[in-house]
N, C-alpha and C positions, 0 to 999 in steps of 0.2 A: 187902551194899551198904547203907551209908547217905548220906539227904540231909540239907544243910544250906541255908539261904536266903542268897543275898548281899544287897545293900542295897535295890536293885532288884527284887525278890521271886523272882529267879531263883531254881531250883532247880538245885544240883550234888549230884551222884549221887560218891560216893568209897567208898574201901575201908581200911579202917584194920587194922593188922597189925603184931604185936609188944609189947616192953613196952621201956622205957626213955627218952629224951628225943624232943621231939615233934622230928618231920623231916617236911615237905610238901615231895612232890615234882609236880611242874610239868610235864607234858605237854611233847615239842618242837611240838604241834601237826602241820601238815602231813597236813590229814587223816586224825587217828587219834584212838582213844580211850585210857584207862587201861589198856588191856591191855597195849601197848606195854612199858610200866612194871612190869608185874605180876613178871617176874622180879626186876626189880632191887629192887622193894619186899621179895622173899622173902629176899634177900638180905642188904639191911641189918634186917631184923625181927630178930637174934638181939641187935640191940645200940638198935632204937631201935621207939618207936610210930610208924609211918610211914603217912602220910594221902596215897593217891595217888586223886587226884579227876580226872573227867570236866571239861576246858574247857568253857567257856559255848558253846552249839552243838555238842559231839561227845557222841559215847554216849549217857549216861544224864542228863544234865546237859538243861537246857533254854537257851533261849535267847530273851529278851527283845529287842526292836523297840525301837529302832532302836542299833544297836550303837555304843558307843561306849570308845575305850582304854582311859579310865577307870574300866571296869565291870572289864578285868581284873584293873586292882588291889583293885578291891572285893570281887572274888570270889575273890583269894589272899587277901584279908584276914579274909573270912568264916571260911575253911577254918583261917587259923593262929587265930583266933578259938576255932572248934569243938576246934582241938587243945589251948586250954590258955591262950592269950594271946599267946603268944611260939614260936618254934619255929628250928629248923633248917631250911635250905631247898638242895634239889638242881633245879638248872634243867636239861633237853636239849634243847639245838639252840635254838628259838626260845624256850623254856619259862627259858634262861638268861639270856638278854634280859629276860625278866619278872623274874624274880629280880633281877637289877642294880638294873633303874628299881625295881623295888618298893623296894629300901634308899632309893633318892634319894628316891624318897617318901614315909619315913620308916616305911614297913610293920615291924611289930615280930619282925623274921628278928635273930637271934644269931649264925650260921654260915651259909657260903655256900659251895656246889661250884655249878660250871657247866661243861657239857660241849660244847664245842665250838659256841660260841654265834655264830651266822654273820656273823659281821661280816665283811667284804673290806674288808681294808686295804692289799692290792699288786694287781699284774695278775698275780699266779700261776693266777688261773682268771677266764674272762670275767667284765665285771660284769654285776649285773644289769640288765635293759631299766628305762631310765627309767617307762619306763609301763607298767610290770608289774602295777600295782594296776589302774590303768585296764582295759585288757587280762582282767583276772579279772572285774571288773564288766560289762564287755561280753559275756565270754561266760555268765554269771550271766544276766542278762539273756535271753538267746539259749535259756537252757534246756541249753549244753553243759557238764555238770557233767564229763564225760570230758576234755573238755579242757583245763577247769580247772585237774582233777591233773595232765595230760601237762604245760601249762605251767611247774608249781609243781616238778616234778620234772624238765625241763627246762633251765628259764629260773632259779631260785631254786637249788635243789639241784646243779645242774649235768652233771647225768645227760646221756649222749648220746642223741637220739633212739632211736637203734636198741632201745638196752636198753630204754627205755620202751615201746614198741609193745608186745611180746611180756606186757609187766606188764598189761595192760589182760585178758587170758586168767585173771589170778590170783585165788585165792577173795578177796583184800581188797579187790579193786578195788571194787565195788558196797559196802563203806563206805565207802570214799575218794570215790566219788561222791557220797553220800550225805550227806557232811559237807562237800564242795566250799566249801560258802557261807563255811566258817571260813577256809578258806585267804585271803581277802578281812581278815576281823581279822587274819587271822598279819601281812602286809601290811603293815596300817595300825597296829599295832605298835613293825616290826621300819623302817618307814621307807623310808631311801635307804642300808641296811646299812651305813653307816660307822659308826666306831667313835671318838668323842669322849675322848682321853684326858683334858681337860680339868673334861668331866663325869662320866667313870668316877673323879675323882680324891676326889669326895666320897664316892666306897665307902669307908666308913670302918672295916668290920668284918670281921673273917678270913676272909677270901676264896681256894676252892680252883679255879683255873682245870686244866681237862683235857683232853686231846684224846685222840685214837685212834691217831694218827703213821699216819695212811694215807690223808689228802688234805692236799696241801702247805700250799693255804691255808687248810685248817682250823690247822694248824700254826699256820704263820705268824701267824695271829688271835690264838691260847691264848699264841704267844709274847710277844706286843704287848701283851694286855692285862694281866700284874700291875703292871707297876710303879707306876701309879698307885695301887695298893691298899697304904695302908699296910702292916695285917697280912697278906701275900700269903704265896702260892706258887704252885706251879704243876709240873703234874706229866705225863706220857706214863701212859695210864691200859692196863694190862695186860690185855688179854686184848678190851677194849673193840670195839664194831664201827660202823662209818658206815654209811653208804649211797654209798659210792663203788661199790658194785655192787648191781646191782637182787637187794633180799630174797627169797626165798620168800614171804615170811608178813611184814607188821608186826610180830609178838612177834620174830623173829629182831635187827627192828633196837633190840630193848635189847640193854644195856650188858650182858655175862656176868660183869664184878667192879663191888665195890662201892664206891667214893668212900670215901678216909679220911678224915673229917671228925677224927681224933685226930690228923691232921697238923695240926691249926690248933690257935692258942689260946685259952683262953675265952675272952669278952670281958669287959672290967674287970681280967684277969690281971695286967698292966703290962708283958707283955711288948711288947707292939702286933710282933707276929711277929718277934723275938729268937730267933734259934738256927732259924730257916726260910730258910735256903739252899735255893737253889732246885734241887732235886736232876734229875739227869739222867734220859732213858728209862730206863724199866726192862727 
């Protein structure tokens, strides 16, 4: 493990693994650490140096008073920083929401995969409660860090109650508690989950959108969102897994393949994604 300071004097805790271009990958949050990650960082190591770090509040990372959005962009910017200046970037679930707004923000990302980044853009699954952030604060508040997660996994994720009970028996759950209070920044993030084609249209740099193809409106979202990306594609990720059924373990809900970032083209190339048809499931 190594740390690095974001602007803020925060400390984040990350792991760095492999040799070839920098690639930071981005936590989905939802009460979890870098472990989550840890396969899929083994993964892409034979082709890249990959920096998979602790969010601000989970793991090994610290977390600075009084939280605010803006600190996550400083704290992906620390980490592509510590990689070198510039990097590739894989975002999941919430973690690809960062990656978006980071480009808008002008964060120095070259490449971009996101994996099923929760936007709801139809009624193929409830939305979520208008005062879902509120609701997490109050129970914050209250001291119930349990129900926190049963909300987020719930109300956010979309899980049926039933299956969520039984998760509360599981060895993860006492860190999902633990880290409860992030679930509050994932939140105040990710918004009112709509999906801005408008404002996705300033992604200007080659952008891999992926799903799992086994929650519709996860679907539905990865389908919706390339066309605003100039250099786009978008792809049905093999072998991939959700949380449309409750995991064993956190580590099960990584990805078991790795993002082809050699589907995209470099940037400055002139192709601005020429010859990227948007290929079918695999």
């Amino acid at each position: 493990m190594s740390t690095v300071r974001s602007q803020d004097g925060t400390t984040l805790a990350y792991d760095r693994i492999g040799e070839g271009p920098a690639l930071v990958i981005i936590g989905g949050g939802g009460a979890t650490d870098r472990s989550v990650n840890a396969p899929l960082a083994g993964l892409l190591a034979d082709s890249f140096t990959v920096y998979n770090y602790d969010r601000r509040g989970s793991g090994e990372s610290g977390d600075t008073e009084p939280f605010t959005v803006e600190r996550v962009y400083q704290d992906l910017d620390a980490v592509i920083r510590e990689a070198g200046g510039q990097a590739y970037v894989f975002g999941s679930s919430g973690g690809g929401i960062i990656g978006l707004e980071a480009v808008l923000n002008g964060l120095p990302i070259t490449k971009l995969a996101v994996w099923e980044a929760p936007y709801i853009i139809d009624d193929s699954r409830p939305p979520v409660p208008v005062d879902y952030l509120d609701r997490l604060v109050a129970l914050r508040e209250q001291g119930r860090r349990g129900d926190m997660v049963e909300l987020f996994l719930t109300a956010a994720v979309g899980l049926p109650a039933e299956f969520v009970t039984p998760m509360r028996g599981m060895p993860m759950w006492p860190g999902m508690e633990k880290a409860a209070h992030t679930l509050i920044y994932d939140a105040m993030v990710v918004g009112d989950f709509s999906l801005s084609a408008e404002r996705m249209a300033g992604v200007a740099i080659p952008t891999l959108v992926l799903d799992g193809g086994t929650m519709p409106w996860a679907t539905n979202s990865a389908e919706a969102s390339p066309p605003p990306f100039p250099p786009r594609g978008a792809r049905r990720w093999p072998g991939s897994r959700t949380t449309s059924t409750p995991p064993p373990s956190p580590r099960r809900c990584a990805p078991s393949s790795r993002p082809d970032f050699e589907f995209l083209p470099d940037v400055g190339s002139g192709g601005q994604g020429e010859g990227l048809a948007r290929p079918g499931p695999s």
